[in-house]
N, C-alpha and C positions, 0 to 999 in steps of 0.2 A: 365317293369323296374320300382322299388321302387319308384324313383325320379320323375318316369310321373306321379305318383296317385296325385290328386288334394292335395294340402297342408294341407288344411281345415278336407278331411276325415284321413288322415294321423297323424292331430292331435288331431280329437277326436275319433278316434277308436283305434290308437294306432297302430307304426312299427308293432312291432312283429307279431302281430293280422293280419295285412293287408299281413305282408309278406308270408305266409302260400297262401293265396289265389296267390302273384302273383307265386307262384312257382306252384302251381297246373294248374292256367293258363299261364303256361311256359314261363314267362315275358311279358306276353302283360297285361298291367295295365286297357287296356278298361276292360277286358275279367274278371280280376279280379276282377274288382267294380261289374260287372255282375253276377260273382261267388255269390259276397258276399252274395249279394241282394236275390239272388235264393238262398242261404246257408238260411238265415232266412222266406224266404218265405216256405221253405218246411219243416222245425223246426216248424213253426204254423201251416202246414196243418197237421203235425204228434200228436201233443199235443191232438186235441180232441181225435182219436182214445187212446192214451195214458193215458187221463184221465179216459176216461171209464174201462180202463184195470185194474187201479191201485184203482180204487172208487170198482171196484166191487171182484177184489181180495182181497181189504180189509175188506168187510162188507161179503164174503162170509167166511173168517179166523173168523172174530169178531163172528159169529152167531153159527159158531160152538163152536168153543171155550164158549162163555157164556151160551149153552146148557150143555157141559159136565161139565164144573163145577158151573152150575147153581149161578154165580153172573155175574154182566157187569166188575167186576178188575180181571179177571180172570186168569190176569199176577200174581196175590198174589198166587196163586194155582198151576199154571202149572209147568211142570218142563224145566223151561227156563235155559240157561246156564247163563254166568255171563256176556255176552256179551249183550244180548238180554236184560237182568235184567240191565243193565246198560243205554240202550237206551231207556227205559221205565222210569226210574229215571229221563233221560235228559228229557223227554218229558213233564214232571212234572212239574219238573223246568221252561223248556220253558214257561209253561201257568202261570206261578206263573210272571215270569217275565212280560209276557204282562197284567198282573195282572186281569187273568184270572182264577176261580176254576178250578183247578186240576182235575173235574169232570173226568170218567169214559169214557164218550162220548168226552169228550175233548184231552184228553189224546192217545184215538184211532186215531184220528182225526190228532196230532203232529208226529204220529209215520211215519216211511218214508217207502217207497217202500220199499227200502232193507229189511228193518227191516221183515215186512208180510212176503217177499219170502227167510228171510232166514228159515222162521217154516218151511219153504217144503226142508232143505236139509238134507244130511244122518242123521246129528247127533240127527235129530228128529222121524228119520222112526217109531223107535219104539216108543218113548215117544207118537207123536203125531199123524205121521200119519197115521199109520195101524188103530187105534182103533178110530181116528175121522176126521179128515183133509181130507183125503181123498174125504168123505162126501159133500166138497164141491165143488166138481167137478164132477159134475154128469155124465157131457159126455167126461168124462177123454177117448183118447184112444193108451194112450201110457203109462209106469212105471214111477213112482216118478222122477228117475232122467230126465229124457228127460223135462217135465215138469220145474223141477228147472232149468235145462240148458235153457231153452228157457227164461222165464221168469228172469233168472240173469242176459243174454245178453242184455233186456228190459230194466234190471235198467240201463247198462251201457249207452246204446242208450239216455232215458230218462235223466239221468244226463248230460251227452253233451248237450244234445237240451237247457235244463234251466239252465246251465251254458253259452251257446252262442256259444258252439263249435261249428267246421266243421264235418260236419255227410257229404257232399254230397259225400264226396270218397267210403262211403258202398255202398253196395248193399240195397238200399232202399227199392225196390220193396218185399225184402224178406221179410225186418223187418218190413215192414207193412202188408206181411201177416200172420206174425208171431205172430202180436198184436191179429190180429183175428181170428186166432185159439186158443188163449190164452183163449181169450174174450170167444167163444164159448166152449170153456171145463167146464165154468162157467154157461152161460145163452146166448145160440144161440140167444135171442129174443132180446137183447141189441147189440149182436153183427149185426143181422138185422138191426136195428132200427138205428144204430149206421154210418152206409155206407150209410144208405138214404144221410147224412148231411155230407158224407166223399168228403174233397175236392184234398185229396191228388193224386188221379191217374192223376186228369187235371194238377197239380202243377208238378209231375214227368214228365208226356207229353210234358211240354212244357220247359223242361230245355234245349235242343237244339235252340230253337228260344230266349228264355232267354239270353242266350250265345251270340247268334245271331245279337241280341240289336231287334228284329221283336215282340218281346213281352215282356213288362215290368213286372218285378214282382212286385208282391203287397201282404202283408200282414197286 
């Protein structure tokens, strides 16, 4: 019940915020603060897999792309819609505000997940994908859209976690294997290299004792 949650975390995390957890944990307010705790403990075990997903979808878009039209702006070239050309402006701006060059490498760098995986959807097939995109997914083994569908679901995932939202009601286990089959359609050797340091299956294992109050979370 609302009123049992300590005062202190009620006023600096905020009702609303807090009341999601106790309803998930069906009025009991221990169980809630428990939720919570495990809600961002496994938002940071998901992040590193996450990061590797989005550093390497971006710089495997970037290298093609600056091959076929052989500069690094290669947003000046491509045939971007006005959406795309639009979030490429913002990103511009942003470096200008932190009163940073607009450089090329910079510029790639502001652009956001969404942005990369919207090159992979229909309205690029032909522009982009058939004749280079493609390219950078070497051990692609399903059609353009399966790929963008998987990778959109990613952004949405990805946005909750660094917005602070509640992810623990998915299906977790999926979407972190989903990151790494992502990962591997890219470069298997990253997505190896990447689960040595993976802490998330201990963090998923142990959300019942999490619960339990038998194991504290820590992030």
């Amino acid at each position: 019940m609302i009123e049992r949650l300590p005062e202190w975390l009620v006023r600096t995390l905020s009702l609303p915020r807090m009341s999601r957890y106790v309803v998930a944990a069906q009025g009991k307010s221990l169980n809630a603060v428990r939720l919570y705790w495990w809600n961002v403990e496994v938002c940071s075990a998901l992040y590193g897999p996450l990061h590797c997903l989005e550093l390497a979808l971006r710089n495997a878009l970037h290298d093609q792309l600056m091959r076929k039209y052989a500069r690094p702006d290669w947003w000046a070239a491509a045939p971007l819609d006005s959406q795309a050309k639009r979030l490429v402006t913002e990103a511009g701006r942003k470096c200008k505000r932190r009163k940073a060059a607009p450089t090329p490498d910079s510029i790639v760098a502001e652009l956001s997940f969404g942005f990369w995986v919207s090159l992979l959807s229909r309205g690029y097939d032909r522009g982009l994908w058939v004749p280079l995109l493609h390219q950078a997914f070497p051990c692609l083994d399903q059609p353009r859209k399966g790929l963008y569908d998987g990778l959109s679901s990613l952004v949405l995932l990805r946005n909750r976690i660094m917005h602070h939202e509640p992810v623990h009601h998915r299906d977790l286990a999926a979407d972190h294997a989903k990151i790494y089959r992502m990962i591997g359609y890219i470069s298997p050797e990253l997505a190896i290299e990447a689960k040595t340091m993976d802490r998330f299956p201990e963090v998923l294992a142990g959300r019942r004792a999490t619960l339990d109050g038998t194991r504290p979370a820590r992030f």
